[in-house]
N, C-alpha and C positions, 0 to 999 in steps of 0.2 A: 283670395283663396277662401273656400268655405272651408268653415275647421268643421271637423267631424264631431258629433255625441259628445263621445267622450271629452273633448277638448269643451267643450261647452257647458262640462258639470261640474258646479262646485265640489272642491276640496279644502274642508273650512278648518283652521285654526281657533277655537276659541281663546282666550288670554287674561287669568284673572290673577290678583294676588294670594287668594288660597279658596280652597274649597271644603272653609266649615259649614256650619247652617246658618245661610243668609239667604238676603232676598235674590242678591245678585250670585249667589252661589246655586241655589236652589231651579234657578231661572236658566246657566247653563246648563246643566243636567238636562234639561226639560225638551232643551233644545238639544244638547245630543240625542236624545233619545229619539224626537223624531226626525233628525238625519239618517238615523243609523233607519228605522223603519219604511224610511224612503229610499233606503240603500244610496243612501250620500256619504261618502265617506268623509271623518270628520275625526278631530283632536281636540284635546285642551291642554293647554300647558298654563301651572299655577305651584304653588310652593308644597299643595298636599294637604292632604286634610282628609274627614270623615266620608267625603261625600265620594272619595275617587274608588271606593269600593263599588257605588254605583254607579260608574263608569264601565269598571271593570263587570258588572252584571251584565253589563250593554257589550262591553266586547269591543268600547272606545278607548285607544289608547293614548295613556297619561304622560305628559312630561313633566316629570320633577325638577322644578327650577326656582331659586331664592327668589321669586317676582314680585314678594312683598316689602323687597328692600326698595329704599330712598338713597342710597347710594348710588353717584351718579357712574363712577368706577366698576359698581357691581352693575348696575344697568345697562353702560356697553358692551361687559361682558356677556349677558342677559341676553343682548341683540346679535353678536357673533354667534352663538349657540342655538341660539331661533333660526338664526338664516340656515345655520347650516341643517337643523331639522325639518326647516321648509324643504331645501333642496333633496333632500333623502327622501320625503315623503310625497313629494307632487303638489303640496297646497299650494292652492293658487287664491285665498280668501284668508286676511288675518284678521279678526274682527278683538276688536279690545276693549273690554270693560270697565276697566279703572285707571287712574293717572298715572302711578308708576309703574307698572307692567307696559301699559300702553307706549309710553315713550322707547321703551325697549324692542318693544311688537312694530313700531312705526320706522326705526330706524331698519329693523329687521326685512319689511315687507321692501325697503327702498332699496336697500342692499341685494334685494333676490326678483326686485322688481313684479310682485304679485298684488293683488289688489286688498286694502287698508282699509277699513270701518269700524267705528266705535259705536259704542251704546250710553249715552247720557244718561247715568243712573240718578242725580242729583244734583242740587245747585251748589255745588261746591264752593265754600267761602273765595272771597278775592280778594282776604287780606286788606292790611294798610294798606291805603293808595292805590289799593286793585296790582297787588305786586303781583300775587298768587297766579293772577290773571293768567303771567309767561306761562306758570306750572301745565295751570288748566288746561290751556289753550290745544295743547293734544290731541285733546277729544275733541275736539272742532276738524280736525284733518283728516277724518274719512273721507274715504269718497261717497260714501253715506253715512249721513250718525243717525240715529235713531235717536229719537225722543219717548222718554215712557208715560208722557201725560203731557197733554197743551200747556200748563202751567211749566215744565221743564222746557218745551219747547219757546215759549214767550221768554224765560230766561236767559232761553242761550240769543234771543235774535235782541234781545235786549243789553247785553255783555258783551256780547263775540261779533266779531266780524265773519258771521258765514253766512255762508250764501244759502238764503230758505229755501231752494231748488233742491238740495241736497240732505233736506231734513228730511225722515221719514217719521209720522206718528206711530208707534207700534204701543198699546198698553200693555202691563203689566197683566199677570191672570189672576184665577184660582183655580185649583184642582178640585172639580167638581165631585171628583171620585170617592175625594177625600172629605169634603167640605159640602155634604148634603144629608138631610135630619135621616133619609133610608141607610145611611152607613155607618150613622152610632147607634150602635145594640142599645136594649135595657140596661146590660148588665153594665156598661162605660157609664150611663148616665145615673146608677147607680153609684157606683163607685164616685164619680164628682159631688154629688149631693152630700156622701158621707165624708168625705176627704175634706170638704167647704165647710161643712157645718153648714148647712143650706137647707133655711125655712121653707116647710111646704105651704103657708102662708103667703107668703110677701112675692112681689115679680122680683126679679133679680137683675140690676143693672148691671153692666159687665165692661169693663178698661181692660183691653189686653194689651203688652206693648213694654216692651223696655222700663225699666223706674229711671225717668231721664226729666228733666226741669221741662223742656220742649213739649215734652209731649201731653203735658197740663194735666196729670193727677191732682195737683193744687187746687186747679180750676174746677175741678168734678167735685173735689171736697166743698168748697164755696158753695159750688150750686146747687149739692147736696144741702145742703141747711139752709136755702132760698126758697125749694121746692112750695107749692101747696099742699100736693102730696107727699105726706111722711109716712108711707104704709110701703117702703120698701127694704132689700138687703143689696150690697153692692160689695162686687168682687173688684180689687184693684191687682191683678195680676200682672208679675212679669220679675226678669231677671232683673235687680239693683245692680250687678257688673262694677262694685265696690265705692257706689253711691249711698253709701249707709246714712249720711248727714242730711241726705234729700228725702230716702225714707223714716229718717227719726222726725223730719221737719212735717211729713206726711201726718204721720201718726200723734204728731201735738199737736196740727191743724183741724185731726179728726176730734182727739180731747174737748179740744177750745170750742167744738159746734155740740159737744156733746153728740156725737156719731159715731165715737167707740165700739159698740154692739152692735150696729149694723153695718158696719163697715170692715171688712177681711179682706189682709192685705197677704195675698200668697206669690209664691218667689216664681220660679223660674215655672211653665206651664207643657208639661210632657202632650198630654189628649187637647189641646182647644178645642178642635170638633165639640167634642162632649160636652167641653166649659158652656161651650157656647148653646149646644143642646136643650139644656136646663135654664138659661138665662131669657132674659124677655127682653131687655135694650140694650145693643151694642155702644158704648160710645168710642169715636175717635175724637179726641180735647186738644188736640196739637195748637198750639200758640205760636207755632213759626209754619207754613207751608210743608206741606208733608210732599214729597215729590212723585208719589202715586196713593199709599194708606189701602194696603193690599186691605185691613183689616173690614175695611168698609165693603170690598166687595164680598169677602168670607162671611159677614154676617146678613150679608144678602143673601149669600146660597144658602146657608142655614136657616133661611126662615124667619128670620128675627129682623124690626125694624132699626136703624142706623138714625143714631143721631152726630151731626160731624161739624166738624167748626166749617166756614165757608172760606175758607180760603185752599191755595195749593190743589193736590190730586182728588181733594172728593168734591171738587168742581164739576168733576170728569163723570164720576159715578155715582152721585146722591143729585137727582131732580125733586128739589124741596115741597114734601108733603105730596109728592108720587110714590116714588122707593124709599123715600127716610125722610129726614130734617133736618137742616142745616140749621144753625144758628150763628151768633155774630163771634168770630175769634174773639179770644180773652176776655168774654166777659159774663162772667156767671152768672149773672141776671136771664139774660138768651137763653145761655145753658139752662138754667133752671124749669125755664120756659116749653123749652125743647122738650126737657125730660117729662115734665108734666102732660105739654101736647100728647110725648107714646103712649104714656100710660094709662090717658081716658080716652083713647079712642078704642068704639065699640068693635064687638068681634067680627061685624060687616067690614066695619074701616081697617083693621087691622089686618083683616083678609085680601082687601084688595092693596094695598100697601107690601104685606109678603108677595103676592103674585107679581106685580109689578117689578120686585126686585128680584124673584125667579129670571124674569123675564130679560129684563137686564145686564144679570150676568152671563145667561145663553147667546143674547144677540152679541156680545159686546168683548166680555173677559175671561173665556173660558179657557183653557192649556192650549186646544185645539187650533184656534183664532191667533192667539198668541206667537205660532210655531209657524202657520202658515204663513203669517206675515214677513218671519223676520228669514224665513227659506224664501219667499220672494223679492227680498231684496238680496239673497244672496246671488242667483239667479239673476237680477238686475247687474250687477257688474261680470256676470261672466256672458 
């Protein structure tokens, strides 16, 4: 029998455990939205949060469900209540982003017999003895997973037993709307310059990112007092999320290089656009693989050359000494190196280096790209 249109269009469940501000919260939205603009009809079910008012601006409707619990009791539960809102609703697509929702979502789509795919957001630890592994293994049971970067996808064929027929590459974006030097006013980059204490002397090196050991502020300190060039000011931005002993460990690290004064370490970071505005080298410092490092493409759209450890996702999106610089993970010597490279290259080099990374993120990681890929694979199972 030929099934008709209708029977051929997806009706997509997404499934996350809440929807504050994050990568992979931020990322469904993205994708609601351009379902709903395709006139695909489309859900999320997730525990709640900030973000499901922009849902509700879209006119996509929310299931409120505990999906952040690790209870395996509250989890079946989870999966009886999914089925029966799949059944109410038509979906015939549950796609699942993280490990405990997903287990609930998978047991749900078997029960109601619709079609199951995950999204591999990161390399998720596997534990002593690869215990974890059982937990993980969920997101391996799509009938497609997505990978958000080659390096996740060599992960999982490296870990998991699934079969590479069934991976799909889709990257991570950036919102170009958001994240382009025509969309912060004067008045934003005003306001950062005075908010920073931001010399109109010095270039301004710039860390945005979480205050987390991983993601090597340590390391930019180091290389900061390695540098040849000492004629800069350097923003270490980002939420500490009650790592106060990592950021006290920061700021006796800045003491001990004597880097005190040029060094500002501010908290949590409302405008980045703007941050980034004013700044002249992005760095990404990660010392463990980063599983995309959206940050390396945001500082591409904004103009500004990317300096990034070589390892993980900015494999994907920094081609060394075209659109930015890599250097060698964890070792502040590179680093230092790196930093020096951005900063004396002439306004020719530095021009063709921004363009290139314009370039980059149009061909490559734009919202646009992003949507249409992971709507064609839903498309692919129906």
């Amino acid at each position: 029998m030929i099934k008709s249109k209708a029977e051929n269009q997806p009706v997509v469940l997404q499934v996350l455990p809440e929807l504050e501000m994050g990568g992979v919260e931020i990322g469904t939205t993205e994708i609601a939205e351009a379902l709903t603009a395709q006139g695909i009809k489309n859900f999320v079910a997730s525990k709640g949060g900030r973000l499901v008012h922009d849902l509700d601006k879209l006119g996509v409707p929310h299931f409120t469900l505990d999906l952040k619990t690790k209870n395996p009791f509250k989890m079946r539960r989870n999966a009886a209540k999914l089925a029966q809102y799949i059944k109410e609703n038509g979906i015939n697509i549950v796609h699942a982003r993280s490990r405990a929702p997903a287990w609930s979502a998978y047991w749900a789509a078997q029960k109601t017999g619709v079609h199951f795919m995950t999204t591999f957001h990161g390399t998720y630890g596997l534990g002593p003895f690869g215990l974890k592994k059982l937990y993980n293994r969920v997101m391996t049971y799509g009938e497609r997973v997505i990978a958000i970067s080659n390096h996740i996808k060599q992960h999982l064929l490296s870990n998991y037993e699934v079969d590479p027929k069934k991976i799909r590459l889709v990257h991570r974006c950036v919102n170009i709307m958001r994240f382009s030097p025509d969309a912060v006013t004067p008045a934003r980059k005003v306001n950062m310059v005075e908010e920073y204490n931001i010399p109109d002397d010095k270039p301004v090196i710039l860390l945005g990112g979480r205050i987390t050991h991983w993601k090597g502020q340590h390391l930019l300190i180091k290389a900061l007092a390695r540098m040849q060039n000492q004629n800069f000011y350097c923003i270490i931005a980002g939420d500490e999320q009650g790592r106060e002993s990592y950021l006290a460990y920061l700021k006796k690290l800045a003491e001990k290089y004597n880097l005190s004064s040029r060094i500002c370490f501010h908290g949590k970071v409302l405008d980045m656009p703007a941050l980034m505005s004013v700044s002249s080298v992005i760095v990404s410092a990660a010392i463990e693989p980063e599983a995309f490092g959206r940050i390396s493409v945001e500082g591409q759209a904004m103009g500004k050359i990317v300096v990034a450890s070589n390892i993980g996702g900015s494999l994907d999106t920094i081609a060394d000494g075209v659109n930015g610089k890599l250097f060698e993970s964890n070792n502040p010597y590179s680093l230092a190196q790196a930093l020096d490279w951005a900063l004396s290259r002439s306004e020719t080099e530095r021009q063709r280096i921004v363009d290139a990374g314009f370039r980059n993120v149009n061909d490559n990681f734009t919202k646009e790209i992003m949507c249409d890929k992971t709507i064609a694979v839903y498309k692919e199972l129906v």
